[in-house]
BALOBA-1460 file (C-alpha; in Angstrom, 3 decimals):
// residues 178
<rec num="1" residu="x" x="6.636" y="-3.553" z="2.352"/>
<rec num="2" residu="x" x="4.312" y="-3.097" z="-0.876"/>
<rec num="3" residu="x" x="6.450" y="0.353" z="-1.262"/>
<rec num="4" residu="x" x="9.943" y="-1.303" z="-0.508"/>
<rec num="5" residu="x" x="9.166" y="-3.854" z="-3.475"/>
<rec num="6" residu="x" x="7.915" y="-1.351" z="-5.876"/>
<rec num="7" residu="x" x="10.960" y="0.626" z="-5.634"/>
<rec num="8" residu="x" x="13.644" y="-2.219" z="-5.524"/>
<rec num="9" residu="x" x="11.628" y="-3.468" z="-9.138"/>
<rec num="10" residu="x" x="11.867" y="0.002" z="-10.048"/>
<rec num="11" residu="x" x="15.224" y="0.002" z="-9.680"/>
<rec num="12" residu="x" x="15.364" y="-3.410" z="-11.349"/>
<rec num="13" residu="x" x="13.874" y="-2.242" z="-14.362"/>
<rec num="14" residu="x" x="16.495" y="0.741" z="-14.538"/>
<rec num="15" residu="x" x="19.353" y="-1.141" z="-14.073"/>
<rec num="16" residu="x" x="18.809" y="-3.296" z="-17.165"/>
<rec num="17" residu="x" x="18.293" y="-0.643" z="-19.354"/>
<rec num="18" residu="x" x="20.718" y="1.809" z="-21.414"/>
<rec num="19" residu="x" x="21.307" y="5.579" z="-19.700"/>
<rec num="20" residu="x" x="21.631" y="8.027" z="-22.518"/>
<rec num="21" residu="x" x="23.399" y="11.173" z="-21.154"/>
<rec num="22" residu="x" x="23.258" y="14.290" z="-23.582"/>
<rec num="23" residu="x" x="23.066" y="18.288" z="-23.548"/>
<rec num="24" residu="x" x="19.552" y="18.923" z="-22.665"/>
<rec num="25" residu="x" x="17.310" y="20.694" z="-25.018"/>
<rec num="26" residu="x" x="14.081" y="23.290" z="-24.495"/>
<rec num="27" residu="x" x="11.723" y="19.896" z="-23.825"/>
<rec num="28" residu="x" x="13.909" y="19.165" z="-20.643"/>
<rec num="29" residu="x" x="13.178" y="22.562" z="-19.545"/>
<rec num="30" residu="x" x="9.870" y="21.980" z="-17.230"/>
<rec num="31" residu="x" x="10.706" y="19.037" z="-15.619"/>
<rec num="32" residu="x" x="14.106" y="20.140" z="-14.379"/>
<rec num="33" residu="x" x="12.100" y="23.056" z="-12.956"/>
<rec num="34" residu="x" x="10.279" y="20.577" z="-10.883"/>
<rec num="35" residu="x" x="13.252" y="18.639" z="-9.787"/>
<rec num="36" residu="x" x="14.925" y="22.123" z="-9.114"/>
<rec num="37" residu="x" x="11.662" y="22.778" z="-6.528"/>
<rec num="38" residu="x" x="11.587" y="19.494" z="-4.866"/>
<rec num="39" residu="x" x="11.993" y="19.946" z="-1.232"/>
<rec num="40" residu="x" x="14.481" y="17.769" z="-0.919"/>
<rec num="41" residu="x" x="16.489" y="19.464" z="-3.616"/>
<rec num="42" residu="x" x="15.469" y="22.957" z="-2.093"/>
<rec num="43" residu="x" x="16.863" y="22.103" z="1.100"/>
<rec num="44" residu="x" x="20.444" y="21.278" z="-0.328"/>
<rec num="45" residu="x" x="20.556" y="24.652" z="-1.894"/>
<rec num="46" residu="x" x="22.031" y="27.751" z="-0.266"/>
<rec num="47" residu="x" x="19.275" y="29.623" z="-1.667"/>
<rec num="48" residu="x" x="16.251" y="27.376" z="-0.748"/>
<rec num="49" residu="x" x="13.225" y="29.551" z="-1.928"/>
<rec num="50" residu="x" x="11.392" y="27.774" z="-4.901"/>
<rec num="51" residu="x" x="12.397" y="29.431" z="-8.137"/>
<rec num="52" residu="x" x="9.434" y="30.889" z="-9.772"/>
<rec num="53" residu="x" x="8.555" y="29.596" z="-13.422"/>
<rec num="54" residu="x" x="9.718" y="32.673" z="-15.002"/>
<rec num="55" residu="x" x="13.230" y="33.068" z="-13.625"/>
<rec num="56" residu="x" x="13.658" y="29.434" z="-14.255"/>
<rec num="57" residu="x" x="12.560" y="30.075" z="-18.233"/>
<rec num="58" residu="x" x="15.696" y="32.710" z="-18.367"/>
<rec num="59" residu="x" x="17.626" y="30.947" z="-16.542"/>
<rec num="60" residu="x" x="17.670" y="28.072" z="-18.955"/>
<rec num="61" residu="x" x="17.813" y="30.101" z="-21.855"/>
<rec num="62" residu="x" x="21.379" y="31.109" z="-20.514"/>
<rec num="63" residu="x" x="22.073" y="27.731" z="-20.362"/>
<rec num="64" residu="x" x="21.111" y="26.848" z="-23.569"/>
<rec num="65" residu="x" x="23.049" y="29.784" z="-25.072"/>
<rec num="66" residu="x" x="25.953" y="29.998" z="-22.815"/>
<rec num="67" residu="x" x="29.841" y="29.178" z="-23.423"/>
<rec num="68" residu="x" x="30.998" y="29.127" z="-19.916"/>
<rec num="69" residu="x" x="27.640" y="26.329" z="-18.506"/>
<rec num="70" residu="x" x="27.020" y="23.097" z="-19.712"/>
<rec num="71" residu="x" x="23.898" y="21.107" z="-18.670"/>
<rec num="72" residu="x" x="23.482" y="17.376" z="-19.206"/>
<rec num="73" residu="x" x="20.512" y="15.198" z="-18.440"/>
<rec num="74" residu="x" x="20.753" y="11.901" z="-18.492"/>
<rec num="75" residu="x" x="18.247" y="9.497" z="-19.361"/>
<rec num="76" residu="x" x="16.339" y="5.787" z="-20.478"/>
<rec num="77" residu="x" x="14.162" y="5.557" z="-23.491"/>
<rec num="78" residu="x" x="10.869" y="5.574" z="-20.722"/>
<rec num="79" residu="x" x="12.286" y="8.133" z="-18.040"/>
<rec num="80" residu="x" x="14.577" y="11.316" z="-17.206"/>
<rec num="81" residu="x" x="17.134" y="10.418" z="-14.311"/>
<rec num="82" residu="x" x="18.824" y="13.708" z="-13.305"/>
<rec num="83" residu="x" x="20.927" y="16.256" z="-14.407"/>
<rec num="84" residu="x" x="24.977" y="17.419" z="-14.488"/>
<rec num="85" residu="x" x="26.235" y="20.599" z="-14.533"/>
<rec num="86" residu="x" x="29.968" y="22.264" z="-15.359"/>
<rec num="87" residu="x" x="30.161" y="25.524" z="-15.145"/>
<rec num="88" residu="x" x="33.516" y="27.122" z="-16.091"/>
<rec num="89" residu="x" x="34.961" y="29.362" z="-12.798"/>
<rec num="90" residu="x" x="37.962" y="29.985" z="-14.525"/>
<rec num="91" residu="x" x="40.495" y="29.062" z="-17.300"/>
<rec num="92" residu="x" x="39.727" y="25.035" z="-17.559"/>
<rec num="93" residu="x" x="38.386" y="24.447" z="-14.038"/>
<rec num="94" residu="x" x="34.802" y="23.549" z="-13.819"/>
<rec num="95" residu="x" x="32.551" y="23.518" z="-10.635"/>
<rec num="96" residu="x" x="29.982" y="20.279" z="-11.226"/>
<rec num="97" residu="x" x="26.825" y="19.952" z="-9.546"/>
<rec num="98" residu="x" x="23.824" y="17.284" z="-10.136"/>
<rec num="99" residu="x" x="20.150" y="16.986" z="-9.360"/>
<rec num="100" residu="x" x="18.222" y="13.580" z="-9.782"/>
<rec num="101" residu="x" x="14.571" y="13.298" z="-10.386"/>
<rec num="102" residu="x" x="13.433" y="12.693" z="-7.373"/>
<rec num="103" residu="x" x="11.780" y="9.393" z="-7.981"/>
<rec num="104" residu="x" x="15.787" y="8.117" z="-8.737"/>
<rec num="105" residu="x" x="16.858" y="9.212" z="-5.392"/>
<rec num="106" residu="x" x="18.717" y="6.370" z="-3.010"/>
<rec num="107" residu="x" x="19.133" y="3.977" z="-6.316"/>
<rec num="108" residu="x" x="22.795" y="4.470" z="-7.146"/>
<rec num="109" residu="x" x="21.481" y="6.414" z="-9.975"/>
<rec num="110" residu="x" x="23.352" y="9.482" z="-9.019"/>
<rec num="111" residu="x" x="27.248" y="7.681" z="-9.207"/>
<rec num="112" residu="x" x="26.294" y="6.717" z="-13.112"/>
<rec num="113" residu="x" x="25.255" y="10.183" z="-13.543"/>
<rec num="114" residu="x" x="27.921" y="11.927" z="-12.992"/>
<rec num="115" residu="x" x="29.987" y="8.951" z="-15.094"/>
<rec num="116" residu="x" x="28.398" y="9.374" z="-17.702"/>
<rec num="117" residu="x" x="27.736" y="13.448" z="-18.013"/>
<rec num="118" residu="x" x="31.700" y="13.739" z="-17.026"/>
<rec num="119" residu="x" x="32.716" y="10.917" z="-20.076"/>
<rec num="120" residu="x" x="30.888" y="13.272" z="-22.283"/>
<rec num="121" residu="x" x="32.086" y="16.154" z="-20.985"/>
<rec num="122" residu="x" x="35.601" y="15.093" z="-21.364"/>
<rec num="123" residu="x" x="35.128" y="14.152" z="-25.263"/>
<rec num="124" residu="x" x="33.910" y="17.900" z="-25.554"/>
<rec num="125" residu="x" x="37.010" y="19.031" z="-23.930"/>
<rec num="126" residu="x" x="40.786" y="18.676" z="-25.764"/>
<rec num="127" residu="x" x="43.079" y="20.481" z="-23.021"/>
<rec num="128" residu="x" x="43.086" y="19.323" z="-19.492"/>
<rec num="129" residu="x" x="40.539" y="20.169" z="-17.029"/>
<rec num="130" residu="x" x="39.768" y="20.271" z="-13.316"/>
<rec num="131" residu="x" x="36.666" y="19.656" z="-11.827"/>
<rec num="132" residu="x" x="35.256" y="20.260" z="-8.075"/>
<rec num="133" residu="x" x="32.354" y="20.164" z="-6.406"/>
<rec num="134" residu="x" x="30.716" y="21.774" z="-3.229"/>
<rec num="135" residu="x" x="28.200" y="20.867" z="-1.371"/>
<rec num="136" residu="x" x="26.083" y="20.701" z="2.037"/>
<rec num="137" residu="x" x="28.281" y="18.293" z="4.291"/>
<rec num="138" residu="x" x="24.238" y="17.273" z="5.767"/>
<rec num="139" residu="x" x="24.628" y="16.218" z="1.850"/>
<rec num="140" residu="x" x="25.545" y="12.625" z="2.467"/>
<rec num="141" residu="x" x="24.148" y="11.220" z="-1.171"/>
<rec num="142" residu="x" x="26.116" y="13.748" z="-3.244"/>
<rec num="143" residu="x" x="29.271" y="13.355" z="-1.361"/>
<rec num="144" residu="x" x="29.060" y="9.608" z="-1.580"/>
<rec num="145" residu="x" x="28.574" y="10.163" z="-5.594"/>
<rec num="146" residu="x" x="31.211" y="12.272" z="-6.054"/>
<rec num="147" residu="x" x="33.789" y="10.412" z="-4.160"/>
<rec num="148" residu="x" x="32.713" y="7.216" z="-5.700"/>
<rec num="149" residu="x" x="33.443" y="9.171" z="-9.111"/>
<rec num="150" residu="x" x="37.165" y="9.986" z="-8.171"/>
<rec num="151" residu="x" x="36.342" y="13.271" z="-6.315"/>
<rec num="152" residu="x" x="38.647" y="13.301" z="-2.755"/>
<rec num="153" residu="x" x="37.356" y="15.476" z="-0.095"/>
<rec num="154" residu="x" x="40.273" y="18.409" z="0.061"/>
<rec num="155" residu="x" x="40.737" y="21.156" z="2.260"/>
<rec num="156" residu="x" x="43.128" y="23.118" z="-0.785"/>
<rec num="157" residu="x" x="40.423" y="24.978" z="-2.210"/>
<rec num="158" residu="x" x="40.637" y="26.236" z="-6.049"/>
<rec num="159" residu="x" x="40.869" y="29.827" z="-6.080"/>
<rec num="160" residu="x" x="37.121" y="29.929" z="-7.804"/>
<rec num="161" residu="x" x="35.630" y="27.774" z="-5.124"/>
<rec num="162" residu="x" x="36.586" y="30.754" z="-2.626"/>
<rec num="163" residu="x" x="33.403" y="32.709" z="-3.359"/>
<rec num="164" residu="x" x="30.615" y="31.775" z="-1.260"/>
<rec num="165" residu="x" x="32.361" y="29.258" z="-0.057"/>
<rec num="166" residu="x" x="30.586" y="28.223" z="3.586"/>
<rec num="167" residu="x" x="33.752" y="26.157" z="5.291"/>
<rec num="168" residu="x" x="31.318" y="25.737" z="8.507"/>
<rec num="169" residu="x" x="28.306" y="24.334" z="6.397"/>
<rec num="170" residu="x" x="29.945" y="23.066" z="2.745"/>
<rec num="171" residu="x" x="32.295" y="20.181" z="1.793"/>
<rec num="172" residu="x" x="34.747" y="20.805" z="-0.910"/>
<rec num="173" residu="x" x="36.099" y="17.650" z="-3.435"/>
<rec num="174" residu="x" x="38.188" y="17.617" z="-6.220"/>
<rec num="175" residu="x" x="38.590" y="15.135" z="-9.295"/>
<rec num="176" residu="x" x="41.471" y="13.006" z="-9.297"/>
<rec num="177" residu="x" x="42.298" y="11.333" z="-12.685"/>
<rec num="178" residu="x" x="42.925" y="7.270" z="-11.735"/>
């Protein structure tokens, strides 16, 4: 019960304060390598080994320097929430893909996210865009964010989403503009 109450106050606290969403920056780069090993966040990957400290430094550097991937993280003045991703799969359609610090997890923290890191993304854009997602249908959080964020489920997959795609395993959304 002592645990229940420390995370609804928690989320209390949270909910009254400002989220800041922006591009992240070399200080975000350890602690979204610890998000990125959680098990919880290994286990929603198709590739669930941890990633080893060095692969996750280059890794980042390509993000930090790339055209074609942009990372968000989205924060409060006292705490990192999580992390957005678009990465462009071909002329102005973006795959998307989050990760919350795992102290966030089952708060609703994940829906105003995504809000937020796609609003930004959208100012950084001028022509029109389409977004999807995939993920593990055992992946019952992110689908609920994404379809609470104007994603519908689809079975008409974009031509980029093809690759890798596991039908048997993976859910498939796209953005709908309301």
């Amino acid at each position: 019960m002592e645990k229940f109450l420390n995370a609804v106050k928690t989320a209390i606290k949270i909910n009254m304060k400002k989220i800041l969403t922006r591009q992240v920056e070399l200080c975000d780069q350890e602690v979204i390598w610890k998000w990125w090993n959680d098990p919880v966040t290994r286990k929603m990957m198709k590739l669930q080994d941890n990633v080893p400290w060095e692969e996750h430094i280059k890794w980042f550097q390509n993000i930090l320097e790339s055209e074609t991937k942009t990372l968000f993280i989205s924060l409060t003045k006292e705490d990192k929430l999580g992390v957005v991703r678009f990465d462009l799969k071909e002329k102005d359609v973006y795959e998307v893909s989050i990760n919350l610090n795992p102290t966030y997890r089952g708060k609703s923290y994940g829906k105003k996210i995504l809000l937020s890191s796609m609003e930004v993304f959208f100012k950084l854009k001028t022509q029109p865009l389409k977004l999807f997602a995939r993920f593990k249908k055992i992946n019952i959080a992110s689908q609920n964010t994404f379809l609470n964020n104007n994603f519908i489920l689809s079975s008409h997959l974009t031509k980029s989403a093809l690759d890798a795609f596991d039908e048997e395993n993976e859910n498939y959304c796209e953005f709908q503009k309301g």
